[in-house]
ChimeraX commands (.cxc) that place a marker at each C-alpha (Angstrom):
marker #1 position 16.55,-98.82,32.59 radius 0.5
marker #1 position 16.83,-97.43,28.95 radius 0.5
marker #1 position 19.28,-95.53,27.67 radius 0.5
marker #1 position 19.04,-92.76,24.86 radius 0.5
marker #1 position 21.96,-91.98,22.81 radius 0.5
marker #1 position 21.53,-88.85,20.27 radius 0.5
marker #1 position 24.54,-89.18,17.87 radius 0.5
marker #1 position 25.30,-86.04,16.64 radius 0.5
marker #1 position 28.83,-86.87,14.48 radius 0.5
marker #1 position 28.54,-87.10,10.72 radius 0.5
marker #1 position 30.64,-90.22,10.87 radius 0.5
marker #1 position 27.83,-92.20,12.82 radius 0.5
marker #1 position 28.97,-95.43,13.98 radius 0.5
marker #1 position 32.55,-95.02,12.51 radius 0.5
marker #1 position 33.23,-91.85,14.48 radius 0.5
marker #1 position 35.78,-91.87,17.54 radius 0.5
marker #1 position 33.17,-90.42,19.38 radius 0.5
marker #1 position 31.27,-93.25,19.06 radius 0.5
marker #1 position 33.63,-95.68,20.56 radius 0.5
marker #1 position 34.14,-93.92,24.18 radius 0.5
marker #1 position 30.02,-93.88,23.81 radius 0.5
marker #1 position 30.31,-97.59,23.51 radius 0.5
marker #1 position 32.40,-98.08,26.02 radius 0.5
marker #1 position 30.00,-95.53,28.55 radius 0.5
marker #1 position 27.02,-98.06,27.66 radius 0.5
marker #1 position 28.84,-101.12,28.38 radius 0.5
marker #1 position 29.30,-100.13,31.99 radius 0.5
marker #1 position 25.19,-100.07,32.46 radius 0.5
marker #1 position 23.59,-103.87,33.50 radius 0.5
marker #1 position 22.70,-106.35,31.57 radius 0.5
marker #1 position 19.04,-106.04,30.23 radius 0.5
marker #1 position 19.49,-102.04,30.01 radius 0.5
marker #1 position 17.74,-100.75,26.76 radius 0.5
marker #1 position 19.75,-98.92,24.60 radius 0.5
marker #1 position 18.31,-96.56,21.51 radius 0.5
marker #1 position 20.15,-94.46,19.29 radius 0.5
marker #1 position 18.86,-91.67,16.93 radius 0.5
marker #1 position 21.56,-90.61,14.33 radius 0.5
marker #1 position 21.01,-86.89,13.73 radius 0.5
marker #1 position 22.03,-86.73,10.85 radius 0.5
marker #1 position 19.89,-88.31,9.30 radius 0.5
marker #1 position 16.82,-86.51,10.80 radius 0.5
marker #1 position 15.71,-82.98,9.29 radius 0.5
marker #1 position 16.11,-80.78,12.26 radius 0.5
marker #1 position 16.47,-77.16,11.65 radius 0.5
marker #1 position 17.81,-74.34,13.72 radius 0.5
marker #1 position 16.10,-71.64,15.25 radius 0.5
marker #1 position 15.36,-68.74,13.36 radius 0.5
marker #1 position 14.72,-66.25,15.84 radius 0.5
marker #1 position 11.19,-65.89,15.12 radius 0.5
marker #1 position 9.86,-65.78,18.43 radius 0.5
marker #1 position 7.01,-67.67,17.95 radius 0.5
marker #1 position 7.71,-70.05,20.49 radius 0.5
marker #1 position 6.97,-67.03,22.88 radius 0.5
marker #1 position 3.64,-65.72,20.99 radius 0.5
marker #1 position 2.38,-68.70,18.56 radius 0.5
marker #1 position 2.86,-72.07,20.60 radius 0.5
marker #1 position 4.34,-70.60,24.10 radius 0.5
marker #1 position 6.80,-73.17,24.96 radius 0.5
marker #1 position 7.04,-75.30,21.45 radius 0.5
marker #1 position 8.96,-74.21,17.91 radius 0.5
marker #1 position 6.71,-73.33,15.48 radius 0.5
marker #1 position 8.89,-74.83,12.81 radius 0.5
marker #1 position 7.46,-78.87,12.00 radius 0.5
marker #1 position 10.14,-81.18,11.48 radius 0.5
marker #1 position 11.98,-84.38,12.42 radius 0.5
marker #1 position 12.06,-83.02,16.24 radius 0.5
marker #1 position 8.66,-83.69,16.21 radius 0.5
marker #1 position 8.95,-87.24,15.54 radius 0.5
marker #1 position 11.86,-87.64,17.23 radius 0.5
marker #1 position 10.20,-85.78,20.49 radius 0.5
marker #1 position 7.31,-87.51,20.29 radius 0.5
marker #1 position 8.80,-91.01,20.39 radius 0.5
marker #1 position 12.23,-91.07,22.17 radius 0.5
marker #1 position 12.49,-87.67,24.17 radius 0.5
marker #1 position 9.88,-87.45,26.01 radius 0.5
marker #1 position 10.63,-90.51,28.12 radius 0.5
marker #1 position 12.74,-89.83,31.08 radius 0.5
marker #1 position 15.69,-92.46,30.57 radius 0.5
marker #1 position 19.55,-91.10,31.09 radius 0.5
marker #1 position 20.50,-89.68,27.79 radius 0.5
marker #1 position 24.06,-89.75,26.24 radius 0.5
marker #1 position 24.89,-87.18,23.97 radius 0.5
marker #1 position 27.64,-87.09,21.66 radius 0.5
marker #1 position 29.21,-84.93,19.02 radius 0.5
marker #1 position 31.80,-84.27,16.78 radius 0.5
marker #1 position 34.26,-81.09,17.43 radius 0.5
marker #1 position 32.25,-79.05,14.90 radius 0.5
marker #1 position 30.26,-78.36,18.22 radius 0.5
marker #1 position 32.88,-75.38,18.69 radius 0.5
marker #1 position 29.75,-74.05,16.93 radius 0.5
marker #1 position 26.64,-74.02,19.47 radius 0.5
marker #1 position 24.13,-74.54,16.17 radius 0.5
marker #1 position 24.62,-77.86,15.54 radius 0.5
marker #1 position 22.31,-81.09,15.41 radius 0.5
marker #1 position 23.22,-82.27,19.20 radius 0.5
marker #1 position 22.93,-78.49,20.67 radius 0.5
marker #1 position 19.87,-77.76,18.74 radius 0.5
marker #1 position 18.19,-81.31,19.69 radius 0.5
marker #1 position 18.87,-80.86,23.15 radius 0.5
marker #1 position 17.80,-76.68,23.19 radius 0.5
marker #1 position 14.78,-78.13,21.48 radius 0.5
marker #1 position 13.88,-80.68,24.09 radius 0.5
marker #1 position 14.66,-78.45,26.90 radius 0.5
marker #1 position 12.12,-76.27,25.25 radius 0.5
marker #1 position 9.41,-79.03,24.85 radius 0.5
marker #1 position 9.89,-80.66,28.54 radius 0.5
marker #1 position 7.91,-77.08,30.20 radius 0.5
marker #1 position 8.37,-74.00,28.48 radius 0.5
marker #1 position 11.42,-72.59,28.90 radius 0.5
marker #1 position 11.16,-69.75,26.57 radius 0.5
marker #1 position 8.20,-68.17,28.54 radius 0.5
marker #1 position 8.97,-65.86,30.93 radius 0.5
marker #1 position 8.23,-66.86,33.75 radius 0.5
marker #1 position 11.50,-67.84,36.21 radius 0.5
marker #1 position 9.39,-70.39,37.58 radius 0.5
marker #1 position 8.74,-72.14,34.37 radius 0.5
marker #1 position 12.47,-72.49,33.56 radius 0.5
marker #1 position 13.70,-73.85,36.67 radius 0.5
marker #1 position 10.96,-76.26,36.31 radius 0.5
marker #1 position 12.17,-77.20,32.88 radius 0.5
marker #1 position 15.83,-77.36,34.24 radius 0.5
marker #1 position 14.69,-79.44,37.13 radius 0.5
marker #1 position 12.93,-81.72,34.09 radius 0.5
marker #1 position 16.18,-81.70,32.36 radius 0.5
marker #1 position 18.47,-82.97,35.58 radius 0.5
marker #1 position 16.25,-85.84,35.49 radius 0.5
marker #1 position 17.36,-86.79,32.36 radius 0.5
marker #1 position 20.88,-87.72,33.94 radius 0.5
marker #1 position 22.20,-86.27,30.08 radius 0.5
marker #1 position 25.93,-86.99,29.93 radius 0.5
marker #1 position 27.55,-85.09,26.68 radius 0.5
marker #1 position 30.53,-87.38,24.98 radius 0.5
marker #1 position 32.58,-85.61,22.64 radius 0.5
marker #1 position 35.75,-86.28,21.10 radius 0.5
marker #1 position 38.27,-83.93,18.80 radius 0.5
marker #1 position 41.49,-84.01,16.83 radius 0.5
marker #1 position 43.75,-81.17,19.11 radius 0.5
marker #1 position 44.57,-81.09,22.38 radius 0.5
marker #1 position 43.02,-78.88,25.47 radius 0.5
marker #1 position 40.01,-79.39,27.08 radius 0.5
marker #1 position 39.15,-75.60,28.33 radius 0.5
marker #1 position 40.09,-73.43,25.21 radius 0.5
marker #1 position 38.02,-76.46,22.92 radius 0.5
marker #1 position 34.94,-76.94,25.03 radius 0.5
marker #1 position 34.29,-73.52,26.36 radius 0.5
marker #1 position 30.99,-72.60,24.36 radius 0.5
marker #1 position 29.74,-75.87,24.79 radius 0.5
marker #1 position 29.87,-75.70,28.19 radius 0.5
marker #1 position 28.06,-72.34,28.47 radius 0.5
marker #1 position 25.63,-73.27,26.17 radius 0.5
marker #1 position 24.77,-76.71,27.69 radius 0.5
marker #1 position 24.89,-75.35,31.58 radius 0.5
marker #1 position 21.85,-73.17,30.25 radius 0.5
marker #1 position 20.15,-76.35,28.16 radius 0.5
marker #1 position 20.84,-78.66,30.85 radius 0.5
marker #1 position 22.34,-77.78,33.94 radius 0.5
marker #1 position 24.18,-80.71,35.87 radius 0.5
marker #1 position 24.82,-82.12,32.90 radius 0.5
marker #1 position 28.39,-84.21,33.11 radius 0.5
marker #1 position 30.41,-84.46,30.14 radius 0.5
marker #1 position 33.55,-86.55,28.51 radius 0.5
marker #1 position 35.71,-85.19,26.32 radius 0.5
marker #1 position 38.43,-86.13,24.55 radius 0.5
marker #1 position 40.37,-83.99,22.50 radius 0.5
marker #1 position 42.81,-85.77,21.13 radius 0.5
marker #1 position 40.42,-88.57,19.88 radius 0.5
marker #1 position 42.78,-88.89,16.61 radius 0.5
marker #1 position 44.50,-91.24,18.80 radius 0.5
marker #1 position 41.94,-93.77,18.36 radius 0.5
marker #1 position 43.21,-94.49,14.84 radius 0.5
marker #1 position 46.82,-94.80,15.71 radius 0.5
marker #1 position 47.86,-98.59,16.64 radius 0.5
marker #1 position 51.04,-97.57,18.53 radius 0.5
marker #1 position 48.22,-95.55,20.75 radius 0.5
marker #1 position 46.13,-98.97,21.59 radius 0.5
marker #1 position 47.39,-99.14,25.80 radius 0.5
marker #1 position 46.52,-96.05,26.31 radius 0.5
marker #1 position 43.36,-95.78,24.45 radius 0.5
marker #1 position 41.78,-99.29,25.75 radius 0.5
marker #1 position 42.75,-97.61,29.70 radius 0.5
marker #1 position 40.89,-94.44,28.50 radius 0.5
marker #1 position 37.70,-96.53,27.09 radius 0.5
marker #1 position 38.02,-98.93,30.53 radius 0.5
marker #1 position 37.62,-95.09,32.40 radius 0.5
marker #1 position 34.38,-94.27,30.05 radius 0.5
marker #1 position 33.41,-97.93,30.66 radius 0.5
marker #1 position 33.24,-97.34,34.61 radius 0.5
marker #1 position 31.73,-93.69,34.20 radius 0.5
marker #1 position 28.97,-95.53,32.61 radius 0.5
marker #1 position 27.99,-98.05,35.46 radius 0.5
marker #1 position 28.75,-95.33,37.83 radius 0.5
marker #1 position 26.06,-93.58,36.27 radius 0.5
marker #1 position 23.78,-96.47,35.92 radius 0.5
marker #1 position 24.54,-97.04,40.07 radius 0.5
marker #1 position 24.54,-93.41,41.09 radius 0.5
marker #1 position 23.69,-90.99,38.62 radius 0.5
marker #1 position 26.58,-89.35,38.28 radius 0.5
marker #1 position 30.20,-89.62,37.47 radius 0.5
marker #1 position 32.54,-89.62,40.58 radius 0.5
marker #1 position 34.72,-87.18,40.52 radius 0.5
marker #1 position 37.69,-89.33,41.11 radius 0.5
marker #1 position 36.51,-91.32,37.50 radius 0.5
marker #1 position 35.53,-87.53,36.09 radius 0.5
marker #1 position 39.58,-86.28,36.87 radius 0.5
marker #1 position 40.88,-88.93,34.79 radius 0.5
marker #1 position 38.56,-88.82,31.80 radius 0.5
marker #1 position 39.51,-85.31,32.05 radius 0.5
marker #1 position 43.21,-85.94,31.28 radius 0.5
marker #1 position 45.20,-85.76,27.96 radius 0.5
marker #1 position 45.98,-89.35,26.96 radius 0.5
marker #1 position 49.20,-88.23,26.08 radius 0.5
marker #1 position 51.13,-85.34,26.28 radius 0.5
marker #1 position 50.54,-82.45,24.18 radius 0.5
marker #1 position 54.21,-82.58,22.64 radius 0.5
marker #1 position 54.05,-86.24,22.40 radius 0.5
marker #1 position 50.16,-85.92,20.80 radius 0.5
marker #1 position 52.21,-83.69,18.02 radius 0.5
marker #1 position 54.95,-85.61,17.67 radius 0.5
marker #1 position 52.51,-88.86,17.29 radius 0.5
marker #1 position 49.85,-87.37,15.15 radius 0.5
marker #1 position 51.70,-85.70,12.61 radius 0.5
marker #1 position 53.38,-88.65,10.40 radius 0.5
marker #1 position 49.72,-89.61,10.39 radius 0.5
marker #1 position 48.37,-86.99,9.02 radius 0.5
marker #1 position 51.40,-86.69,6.65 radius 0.5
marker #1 position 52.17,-83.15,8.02 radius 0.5
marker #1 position 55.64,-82.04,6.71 radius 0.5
marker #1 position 57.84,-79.80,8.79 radius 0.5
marker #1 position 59.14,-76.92,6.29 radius 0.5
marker link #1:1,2 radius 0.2
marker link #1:2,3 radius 0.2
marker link #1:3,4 radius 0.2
marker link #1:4,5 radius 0.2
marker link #1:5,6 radius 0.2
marker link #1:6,7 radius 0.2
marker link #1:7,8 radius 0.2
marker link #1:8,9 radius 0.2
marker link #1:9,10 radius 0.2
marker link #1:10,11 radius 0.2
marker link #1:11,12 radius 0.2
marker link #1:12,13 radius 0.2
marker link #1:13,14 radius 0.2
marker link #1:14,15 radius 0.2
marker link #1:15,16 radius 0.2
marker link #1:16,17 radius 0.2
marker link #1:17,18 radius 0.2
marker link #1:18,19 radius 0.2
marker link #1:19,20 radius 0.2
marker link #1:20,21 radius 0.2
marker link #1:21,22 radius 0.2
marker link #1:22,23 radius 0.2
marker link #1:23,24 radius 0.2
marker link #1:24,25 radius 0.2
marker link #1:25,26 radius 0.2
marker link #1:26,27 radius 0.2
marker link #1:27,28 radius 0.2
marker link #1:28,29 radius 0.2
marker link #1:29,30 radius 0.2
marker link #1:30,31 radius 0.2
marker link #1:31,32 radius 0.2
marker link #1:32,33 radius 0.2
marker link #1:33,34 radius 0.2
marker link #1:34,35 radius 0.2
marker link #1:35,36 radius 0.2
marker link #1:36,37 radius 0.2
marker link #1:37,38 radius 0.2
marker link #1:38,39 radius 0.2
marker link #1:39,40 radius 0.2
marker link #1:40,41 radius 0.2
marker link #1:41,42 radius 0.2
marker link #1:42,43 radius 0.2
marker link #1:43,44 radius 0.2
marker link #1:44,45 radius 0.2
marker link #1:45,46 radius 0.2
marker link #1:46,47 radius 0.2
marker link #1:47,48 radius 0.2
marker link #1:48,49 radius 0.2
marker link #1:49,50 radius 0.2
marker link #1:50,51 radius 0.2
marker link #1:51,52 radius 0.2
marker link #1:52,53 radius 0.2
marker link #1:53,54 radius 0.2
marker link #1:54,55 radius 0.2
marker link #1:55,56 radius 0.2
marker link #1:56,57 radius 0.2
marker link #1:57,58 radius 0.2
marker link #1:58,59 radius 0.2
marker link #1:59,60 radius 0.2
marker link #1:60,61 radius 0.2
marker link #1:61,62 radius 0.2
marker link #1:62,63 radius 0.2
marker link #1:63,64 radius 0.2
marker link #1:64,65 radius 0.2
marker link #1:65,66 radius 0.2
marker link #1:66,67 radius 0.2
marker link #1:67,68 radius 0.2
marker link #1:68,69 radius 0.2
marker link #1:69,70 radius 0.2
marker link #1:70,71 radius 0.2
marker link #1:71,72 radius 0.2
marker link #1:72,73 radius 0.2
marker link #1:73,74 radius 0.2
marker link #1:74,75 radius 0.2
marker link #1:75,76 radius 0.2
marker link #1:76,77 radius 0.2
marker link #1:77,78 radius 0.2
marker link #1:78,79 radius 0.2
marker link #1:79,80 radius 0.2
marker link #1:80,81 radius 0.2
marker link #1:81,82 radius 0.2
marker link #1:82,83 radius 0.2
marker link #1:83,84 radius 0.2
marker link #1:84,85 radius 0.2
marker link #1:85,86 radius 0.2
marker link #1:86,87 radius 0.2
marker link #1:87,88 radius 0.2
marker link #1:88,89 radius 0.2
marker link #1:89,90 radius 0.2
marker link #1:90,91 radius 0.2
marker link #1:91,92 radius 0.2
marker link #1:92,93 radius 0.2
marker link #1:93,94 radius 0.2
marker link #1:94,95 radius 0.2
marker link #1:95,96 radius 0.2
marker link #1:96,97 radius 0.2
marker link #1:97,98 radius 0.2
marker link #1:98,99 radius 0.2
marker link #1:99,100 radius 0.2
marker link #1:100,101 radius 0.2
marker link #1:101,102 radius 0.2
marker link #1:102,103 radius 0.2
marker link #1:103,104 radius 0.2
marker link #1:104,105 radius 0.2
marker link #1:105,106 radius 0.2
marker link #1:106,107 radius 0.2
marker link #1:107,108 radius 0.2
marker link #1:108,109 radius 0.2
marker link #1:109,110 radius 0.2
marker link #1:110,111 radius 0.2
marker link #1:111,112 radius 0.2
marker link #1:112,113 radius 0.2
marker link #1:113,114 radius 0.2
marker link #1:114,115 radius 0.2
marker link #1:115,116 radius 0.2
marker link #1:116,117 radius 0.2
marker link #1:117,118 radius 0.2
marker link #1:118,119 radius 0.2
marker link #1:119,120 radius 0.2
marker link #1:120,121 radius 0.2
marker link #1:121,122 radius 0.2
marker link #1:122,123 radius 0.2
marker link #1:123,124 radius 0.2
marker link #1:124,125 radius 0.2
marker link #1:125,126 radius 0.2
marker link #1:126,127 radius 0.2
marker link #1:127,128 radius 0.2
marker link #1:128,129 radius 0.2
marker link #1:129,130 radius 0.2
marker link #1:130,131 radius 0.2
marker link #1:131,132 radius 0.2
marker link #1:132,133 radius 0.2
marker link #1:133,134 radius 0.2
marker link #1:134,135 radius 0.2
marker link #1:135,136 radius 0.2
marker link #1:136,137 radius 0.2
marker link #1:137,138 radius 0.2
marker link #1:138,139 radius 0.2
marker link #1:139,140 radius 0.2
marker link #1:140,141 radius 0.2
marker link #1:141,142 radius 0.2
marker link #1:142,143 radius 0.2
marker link #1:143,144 radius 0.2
marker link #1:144,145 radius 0.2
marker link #1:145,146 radius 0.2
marker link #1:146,147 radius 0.2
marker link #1:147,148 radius 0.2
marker link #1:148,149 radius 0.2
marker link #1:149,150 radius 0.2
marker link #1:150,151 radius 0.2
marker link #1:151,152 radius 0.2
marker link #1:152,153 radius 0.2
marker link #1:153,154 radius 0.2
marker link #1:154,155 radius 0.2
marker link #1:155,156 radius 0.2
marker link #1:156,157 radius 0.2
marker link #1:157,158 radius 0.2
marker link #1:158,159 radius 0.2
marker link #1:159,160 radius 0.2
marker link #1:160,161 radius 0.2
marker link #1:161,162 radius 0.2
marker link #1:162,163 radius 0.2
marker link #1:163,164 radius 0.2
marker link #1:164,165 radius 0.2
marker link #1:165,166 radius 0.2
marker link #1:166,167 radius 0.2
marker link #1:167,168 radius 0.2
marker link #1:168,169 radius 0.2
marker link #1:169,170 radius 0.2
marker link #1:170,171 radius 0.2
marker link #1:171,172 radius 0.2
marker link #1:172,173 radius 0.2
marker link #1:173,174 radius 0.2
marker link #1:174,175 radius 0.2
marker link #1:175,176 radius 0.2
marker link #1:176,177 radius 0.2
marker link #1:177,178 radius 0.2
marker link #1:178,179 radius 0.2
marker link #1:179,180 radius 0.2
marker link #1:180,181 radius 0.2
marker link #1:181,182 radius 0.2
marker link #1:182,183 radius 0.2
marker link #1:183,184 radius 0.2
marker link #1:184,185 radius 0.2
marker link #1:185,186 radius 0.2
marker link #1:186,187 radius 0.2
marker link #1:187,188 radius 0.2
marker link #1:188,189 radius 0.2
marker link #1:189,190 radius 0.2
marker link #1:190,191 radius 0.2
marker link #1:191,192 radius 0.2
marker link #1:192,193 radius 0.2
marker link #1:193,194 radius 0.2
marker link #1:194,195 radius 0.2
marker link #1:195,196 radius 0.2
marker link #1:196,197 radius 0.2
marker link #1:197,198 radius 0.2
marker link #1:198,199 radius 0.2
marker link #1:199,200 radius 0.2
marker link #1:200,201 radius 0.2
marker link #1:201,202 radius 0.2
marker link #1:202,203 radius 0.2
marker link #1:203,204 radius 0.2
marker link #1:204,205 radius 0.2
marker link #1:205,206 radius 0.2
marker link #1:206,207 radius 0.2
marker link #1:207,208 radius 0.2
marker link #1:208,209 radius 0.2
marker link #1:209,210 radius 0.2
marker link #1:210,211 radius 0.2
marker link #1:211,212 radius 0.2
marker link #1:212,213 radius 0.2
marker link #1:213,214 radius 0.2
marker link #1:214,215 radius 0.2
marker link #1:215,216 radius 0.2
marker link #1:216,217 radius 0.2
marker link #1:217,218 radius 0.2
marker link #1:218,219 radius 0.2
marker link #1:219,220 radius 0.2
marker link #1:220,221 radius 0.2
marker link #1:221,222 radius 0.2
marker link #1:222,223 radius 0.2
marker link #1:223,224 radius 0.2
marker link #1:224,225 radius 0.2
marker link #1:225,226 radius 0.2
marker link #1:226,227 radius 0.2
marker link #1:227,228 radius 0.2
marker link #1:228,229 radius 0.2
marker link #1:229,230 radius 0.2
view
């Protein structure tokens, strides 16, 4: 089994994101084959609106850069892919949304017109098993997530997703009991997809929750950010 992981955060390996990722792979067997591309480091532009993925190269950007590479070599294998990126994903043109438009894009076509074609590149993309891991520093899932959503149900629909919100917590010591149950939830989503292919819901309702309160989030997060109530 192999295992892609696009990191999309700027903080790479550091990021908070990257922990509940770490704790997704450890739930796949032993022997599973794990690679990571960091996106930040690869040269992967947005699209410009051009169209010539409609006239030019029906189905492919026109635009030659590190999604080339990176298609060429890791994407176009059909392993599960885990996804993650930082909260500046509020904004759908980032490295992880354009990566993943991109791909669907490559896999059949799905900029031509026909209906068929794009089913058949969403089909392509549910193979893909492509769970999207995201962290953040606020609380509320809904009023955080909701353009990610829309834009990834079009990229990729069945997709599953974690996300964690208040993924400040991570950095908090008082906060280690309930962060080590969250990562031993992201832990079991990940051999749940390695078993299954998907989440159970039962495992997807509790990754959904707020570690904490949202009062008790504030109340926690504030000192450590050395807010000052006026």
């Amino acid at each position: 089994m192999r295992v892609l992981v696009l990191n999309a955060s700027p903080k790479g390996e550091q990021s908070h994101t990257m922990a509940i990722t770490r704790a997704f792979l450890s739930g796949f067997p032993e022997g599973t084959q794990t690679e990571l591309l960091e996106l930040r480091r690869l040269n992967i532009r947005p699209c410009t609106g051009c169209l010539g993925c409609w006239t030019k190269t029906p189905g492919r950007c026109v635009q030659r850069d590190d999604m080339d590479r990176a298609y060429a070599e890791k994407l176009a294998a059909k392993p599960p892919i885990a996804v993650q990126m930082c909260k500046k994903c509020i904004n759908i043109a980032t490295d992880a949304g354009t990566s993943v438009g991109l791909l669907a894009e490559e896999i059949q076509g799905i900029y031509t017109v026909s209906t068929k074609d794009k089913a058949e590149a969403a089909a392509a993309m549910l193979e893909k098993r492509l769970v999207l891991i995201s962290t953040c520093w606020h609380t509320g899932i809904d009023r955080l997530y909701a353009a990610v959503r829309t834009a990834y149900a079009e990229y990729a629909p069945g997709y599953q997703a974690i996300f964690c919100p208040q993924g400040e917590l991570f950095a908090i010591d008082a906060c280690h009991r309930q962060v080590n149950a969250y990562l031993a939830d992201a832990a079991q989503a990940g051999h749940e997809v390695a078993q299954t292919g998907r989440i159970a819901d039962d495992t997807a309702a509790r990754l959904a929750r707020p570690i904490l309160s949202d009062a008790t989030f504030e109340r926690i997060t504030r000192p450590h950010w050395s807010i000052i109530d006026e």
